[in-house]
N, C-alpha and C positions, 0 to 999 in steps of 0.2 A: 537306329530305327529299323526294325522288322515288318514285314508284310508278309502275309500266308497270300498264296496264287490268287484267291480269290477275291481278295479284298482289292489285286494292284489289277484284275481285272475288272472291277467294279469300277474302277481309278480312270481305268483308259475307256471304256464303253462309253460312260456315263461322265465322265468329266472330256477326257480329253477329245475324242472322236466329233462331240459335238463344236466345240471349238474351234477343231482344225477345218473341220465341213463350211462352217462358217465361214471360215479365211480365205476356204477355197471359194466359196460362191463370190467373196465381196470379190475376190482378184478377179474372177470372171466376167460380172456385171463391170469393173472400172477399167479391165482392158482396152486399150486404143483400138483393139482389132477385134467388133463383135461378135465373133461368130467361135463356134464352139463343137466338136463332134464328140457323140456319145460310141461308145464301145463297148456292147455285152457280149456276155458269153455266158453261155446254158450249159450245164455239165450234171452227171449224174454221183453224189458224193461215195463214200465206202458204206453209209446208212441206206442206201441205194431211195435219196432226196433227191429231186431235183434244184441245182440252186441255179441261180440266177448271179453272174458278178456285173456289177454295173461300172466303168471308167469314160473319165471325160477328159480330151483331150481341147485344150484350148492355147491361145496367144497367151502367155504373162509379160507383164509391161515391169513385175518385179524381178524377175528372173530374168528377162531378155531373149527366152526364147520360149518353143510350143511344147507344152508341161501336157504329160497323160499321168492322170492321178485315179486311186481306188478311190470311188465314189461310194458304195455301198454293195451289201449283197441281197438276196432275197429268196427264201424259200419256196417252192413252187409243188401244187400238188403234178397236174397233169398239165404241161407245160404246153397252151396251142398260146398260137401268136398275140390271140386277143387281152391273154391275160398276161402275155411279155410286156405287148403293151402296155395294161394297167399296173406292171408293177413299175415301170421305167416313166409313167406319168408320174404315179401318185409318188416316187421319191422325190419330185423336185425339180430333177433334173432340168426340165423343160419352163419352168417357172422360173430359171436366172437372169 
């Protein structure tokens, strides 16, 4: 079996990413130990984008110890706090 770049990216975005995202929130919500820190970072790319990387660091009760995982990223035009804000709301994060 062969895949062109594009299609096994098509595979991971769209198939897997959202699975794994999944997996991670339900291990976050059945943690024994509720509580959870978010971790961004604001950086400017070689497109000269602002992006936005978003990482949560939490207790897992499957792993046995405190997991920091890539959460998502997010493009930003003019990056002031208000809108760090809304992209780190409306991912979810805050919603587990």
């Amino acid at each position: 079996m062969t895949l062109s770049a594009t299609k096994v990216a098509y595979i991971i975005v769209h198939g897997l990413a959202p699975h794994l995202k999944a997996e991670i929130m339900k291990d976050i919500r059945n943690a024994s130990v509720p509580y959870f820190t978010v971790y961004f970072d604001e950086t400017t790319t070689k497109q000269v984008k602002k992006q936005l990387v978003i990482h949560v660091g939490y207790w897992s009760d499957i792993h046995g110890r405190v997991v920091t995982v890539y959460l998502q990223s997010a493009f930003l035009g003019h990056a002031m706090a208000s809108i760090v804000k809304t992209e780190i709301l409306l991912d979810g994060v805050t919603k587990v």
